[in-house]
KETI-87162 format. One record per residue (C-alpha): x, y, z. Coordinates in steps of 0.2 Angstrom, whole numbers, plus 5000, padded with zeros to 4 digits. Layout:
# KETI-87162
XYZ...
END
This chain:
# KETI-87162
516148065399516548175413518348215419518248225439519448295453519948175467520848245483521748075488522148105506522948015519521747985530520048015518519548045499518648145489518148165472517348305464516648385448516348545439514548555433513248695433514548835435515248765449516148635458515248495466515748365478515248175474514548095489514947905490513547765493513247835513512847995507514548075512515648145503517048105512517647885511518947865522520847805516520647635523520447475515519947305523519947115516518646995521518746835524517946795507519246885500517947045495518947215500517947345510518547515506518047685518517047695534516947515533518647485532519147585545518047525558518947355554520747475559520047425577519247265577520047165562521947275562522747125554521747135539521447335538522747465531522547645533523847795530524747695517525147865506526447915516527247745509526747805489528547775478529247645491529847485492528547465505527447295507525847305517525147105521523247115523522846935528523446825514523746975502525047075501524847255493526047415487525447565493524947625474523847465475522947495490522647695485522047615466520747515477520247685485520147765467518947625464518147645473517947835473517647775451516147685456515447795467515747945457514747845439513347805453512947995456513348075438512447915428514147915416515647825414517247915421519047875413519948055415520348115433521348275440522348205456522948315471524548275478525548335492526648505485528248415493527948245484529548195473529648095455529447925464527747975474527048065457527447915449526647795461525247905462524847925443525047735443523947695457522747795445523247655430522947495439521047585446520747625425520847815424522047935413522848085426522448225414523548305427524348305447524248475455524948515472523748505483524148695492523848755475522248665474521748745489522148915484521448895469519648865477519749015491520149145478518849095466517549045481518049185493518349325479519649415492520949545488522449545481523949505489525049375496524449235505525049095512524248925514524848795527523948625522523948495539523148335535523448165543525248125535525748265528526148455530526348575516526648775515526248855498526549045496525349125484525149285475523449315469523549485459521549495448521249315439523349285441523449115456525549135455526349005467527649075474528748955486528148795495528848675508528248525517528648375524528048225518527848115535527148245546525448255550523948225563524648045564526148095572525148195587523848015587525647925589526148055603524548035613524747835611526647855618525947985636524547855637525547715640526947815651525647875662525047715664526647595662526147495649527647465636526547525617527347385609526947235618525147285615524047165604523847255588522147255589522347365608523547495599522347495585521047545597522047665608522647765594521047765588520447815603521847975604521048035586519448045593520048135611521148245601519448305586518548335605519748455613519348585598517548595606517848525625518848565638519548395640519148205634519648055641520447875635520347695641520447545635520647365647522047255647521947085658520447145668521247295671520747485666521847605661521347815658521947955654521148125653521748235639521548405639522148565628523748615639524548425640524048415621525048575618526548485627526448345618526348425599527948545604529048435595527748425580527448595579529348635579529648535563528048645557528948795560530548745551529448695536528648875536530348955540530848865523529148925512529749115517531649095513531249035496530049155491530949295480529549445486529849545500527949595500527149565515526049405519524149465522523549325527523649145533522449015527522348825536521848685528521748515529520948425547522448435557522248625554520648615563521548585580521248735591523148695598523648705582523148885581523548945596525248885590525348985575524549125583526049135593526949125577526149225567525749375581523949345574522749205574522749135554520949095546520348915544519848895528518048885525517648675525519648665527519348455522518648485509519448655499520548555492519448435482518348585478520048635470520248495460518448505454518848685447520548625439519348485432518348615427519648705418520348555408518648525401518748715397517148765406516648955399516949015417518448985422519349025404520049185410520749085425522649065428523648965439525648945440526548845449528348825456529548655456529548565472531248495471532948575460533348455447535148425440536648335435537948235445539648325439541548325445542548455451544248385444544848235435545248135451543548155459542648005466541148085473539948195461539148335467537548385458537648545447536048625447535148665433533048735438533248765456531948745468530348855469530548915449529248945443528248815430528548775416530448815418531648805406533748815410535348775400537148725403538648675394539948535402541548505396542448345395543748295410544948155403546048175388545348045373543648075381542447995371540748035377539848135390538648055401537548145412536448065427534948155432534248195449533148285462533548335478534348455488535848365494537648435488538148245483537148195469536948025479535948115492534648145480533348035469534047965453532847995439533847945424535247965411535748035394537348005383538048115370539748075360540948195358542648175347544148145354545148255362546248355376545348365392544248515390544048555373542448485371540948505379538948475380537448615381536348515393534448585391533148545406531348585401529948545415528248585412526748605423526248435425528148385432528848305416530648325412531348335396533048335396534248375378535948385377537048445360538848425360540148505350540348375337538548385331537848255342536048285348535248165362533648195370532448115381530848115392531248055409530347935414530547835433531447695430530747615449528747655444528647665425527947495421528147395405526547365395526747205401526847245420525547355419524447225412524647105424524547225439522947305431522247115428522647095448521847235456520247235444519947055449519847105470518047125471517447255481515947245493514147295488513747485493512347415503513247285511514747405513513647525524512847365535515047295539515447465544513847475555514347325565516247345566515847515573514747415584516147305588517447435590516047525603516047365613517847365616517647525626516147525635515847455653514347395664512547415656513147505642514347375637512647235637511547355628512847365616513247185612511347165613511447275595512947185589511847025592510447105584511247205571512247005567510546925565509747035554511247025542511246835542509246795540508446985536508247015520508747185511507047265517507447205535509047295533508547455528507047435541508247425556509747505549509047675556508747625573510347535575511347695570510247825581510647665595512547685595512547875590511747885610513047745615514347845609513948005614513747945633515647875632516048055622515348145638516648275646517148165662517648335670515748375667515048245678516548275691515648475693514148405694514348285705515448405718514048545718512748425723
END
């Protein structure tokens, strides 16, 4: 049985493994290798997961979720027709998915899986995440941040020099900033920050907001399947401006047509209060790092990082333009794949060695004095050490007669140890006594896979120690039996018949946009591709599949076209 690396990503997945001395990327039942975040239920209740789902974003948005990681370790409840999902149960249905596929292409079963997360992910989104991993039927041999993973496969890929490095990681929901020191077959993680709702969503959002501005439309009294489509439509304009000079938006709204051209300089505008938040995240990465070396280079990942404005911005920054990473969607998978590789204890990679550091400072809730209402956390492995950590501290009691000393455990940053997330709580007795004689030696042990084990030994010979475990995600055998039972019955559609639905929701979406003869030749192929579907069998299908594809490539690529192109064109003759 193979142990496989999945990126699970925000807006798409991947999964890898380590075979042959290197890493490999699983490609899915349309031949890519990356299935889009989104899930979609059918009226039959079967649940389309990837490109199908996320054609549905536009033409079905009622019943089709996408982005629902930013959401991991909430209270969050995402209705999907008559369904309603957590997040961790709409990302196991992607894992599922990614299982399936993945035991398609290596003709083995799969139980065992190394997950990426985002380096700036607290216990609640770990948690979630490892039990998304449950409900879908694997065991996380481990989580690693997913700067790190990245890291990991442009040392060992790229063979480059010594030094520090730093990698900024901009996917759709997330930002992180990992500082590395590689020094021979060392990967040391030396600081990272990031924020956990930023991402190339936000600059979508931002293009929605100037489009319907410049046009007077108020954003939220469109129908949802018109925003759907608009912010659809921003993703797409925003990917062509990285190889154009400007791409334009429309959509129709009671007979009426609405446009705006985007171009590189508005985009820049409209990102300023993005990219500021992206500079306080790096300014953070830097303060926390404890060398003074100088960093040698600048490494993007991720598909926001691909964003020529996104460049010229750190250019700016940095003084120089930074390096997008080779395949920058898909380093960190590769990544994963070697970590994979490295828990299966591939000959290669034995002399390879990767740290890392703790996202968030853990610590107690303690009082200044006897009359102190509000705790303030005491901290005890501050954030950035380096893993696995280890730190002690003794606490004394407070009242006279105390008998015990409890001790509340969080993460955060906040002074007040309300500001920051509860993980749990340990109990130790101690005799009776006047106020300060006795006390507590409080030991906090994390290890590299983010468990916390916390011990505490008093002075009267009481010993207490515990794993601590996330009382909002940690389910009973009981619970987890049930909500594993519920997401294994959800059928999920046929490969085949997966490919055919996001055919003709891409169809469908297309129709949406187009105008005149284009628009009739492309419900002429809606009408086509529905009638096959209906009465062609699966020979028919794979017949006409091809043609239908190469026929809305073209569609696409006319309403793609550069409209500042034919404006030249059409002046010089």
């Amino acid at each position: 049985m193979a142990i496989i690396g999945i990126d699970l990503g925000t807006t798409n997945s991947l999964a890898c493994v380590y075979r042959n001395g290197k890493a490999e990327l699983i490609p899915n039942a349309l031949g890519d290798c990356k299935t889009s975040s989104a899930v979609s239920v059918l009226e039959d209740g079967t649940v389309l997961v990837g490109a199908a789902a996320k054609e549905r974003l536009v033409t079905h948005p009622e019943a089709t979720a996408a982005s629902f990681k930013i959401w991991m370790g909430t209270e969050k409840r995402i209705t999907l027709g008559d369904r309603t999902f957590k997040p961790e149960e709409l990302s196991a249905l992607v894992l599922r998915q990614l299982l399936a596929d993945a035991e398609a292409y290596l003709h083995e079963p799969v139980t065992e899986a190394v997950i990426s997360v985002p380096a700036y992910f607290n216990d609640d989104q770990r948690c979630a995440t490892k039990l998304a991993a449950q409900l879908a039927g694997l065991t996380v041999k481990r989580l690693i941040n997913e700067p790190s993973a990245a890291a990991l496969c442009h040392r060992y890929s790229v063979q480059s020099g010594d030094g520090l490095r730093m990698i900024v990681d901009f996917g759709g929901g997330t930002l992180d900033v990992s500082i590395v020191d590689c020094f021979e077959n060392i990967i040391e993680i030396t600081a990272i920050a990031g924020d956990n709702r930023l991402g190339g969503d936000d600059i979508d959002r931002a293009i929605a907001a100037h489009f319907c501005k410049e046009n007077g439309l108020v954003e939220e009294r469109l129908d949802r399947a018109l925003r759907s489509s608009l912010l659809h439509q921003a993703e797409t304009a925003k990917i062509a401006l990285s190889s154009a000079p400007a791409a334009s938006i429309s959509i129709q709204q009671d007979e009426f047509t609405y446009s705006l051209v985007l171009t590189n300089p508005l985009l820049r505008r409209l990102c300023e209060p993005i990219f500021q938040k992206v500079r306080e995240v790096i300014t953070r990465a830097m303060r926390d790092r404890d060398r003074t070396a100088p960093i040698q280079d600048v490494i993007l990942v991720g598909g926001s990082a691909q964003l020529t404005v996104f460049g010229d911005f750190l250019q700016e920054l940095f003084g120089r333009r930074p390096h997008v990473a080779a395949a920058p969607d898909e380093i960190v998978a590769l990544g994963v794949g070697l970590c994979a590789g490295i828990k299966e204890r591939a000959e290669e990679l034995q002399d390879l060695v990767m740290t890392d550091v703790c996202p968030f400072s853990l610590g107690v809730a303690t009082y200044s004095h006897a009359g102190d209402k509000t705790p303030h956390m005491a901290v005890l492995i501050p954030r950035s050490s380096m893993l696995p950590a280890s730190r002690q501290e003794r606490f004394v009691t407070l009242h006279d007669g105390q008998k015990y000393l409890r001790f509340e455990i969080y993460q955060g940053e906040g002074y007040f140890a309300s500001e920051n997330l509860y993980l749990g709580e340990l109990e130790v007795r101690v005799p009776p006594g006047p106020a300060g004689r006795h006390s507590a030696l409080v030991t906090f042990t994390y290890d590299i896979d983010g468990i916390l084990h916390v011990a505490a030994k008093s002075s009267g010979g009481d010993c207490r120690d515990k794993l601590i475990l996330n009382p909002n995600l940690h389910l009973t055998p009981g619970e987890l039996d049930q909500a594993m039972a519920r997401i294994q019955q959800i059928q999920l559609a046929a490969h085949d018949s997966q490919r055919d639905q996001a055919l003709l929701d891409r169809a469908l979406a297309l129709y949406e946009r187009c105008r005149g003869r284009n628009r009739d030749l492309c419900g002429e192929l809606i009408g086509f591709w529905r009638q096959v579907l209906e009465q062609g069998s699966r020979s028919s299908r794979e017949q006409n599949y091809t043609e239908v594809k190469s026929r809305l490539d073209w569609l696409e690529e006319q309403m793609n076209q550069d409209p500042l192109e034919d404006f030249w064109r059409d002046t010089e003759e």
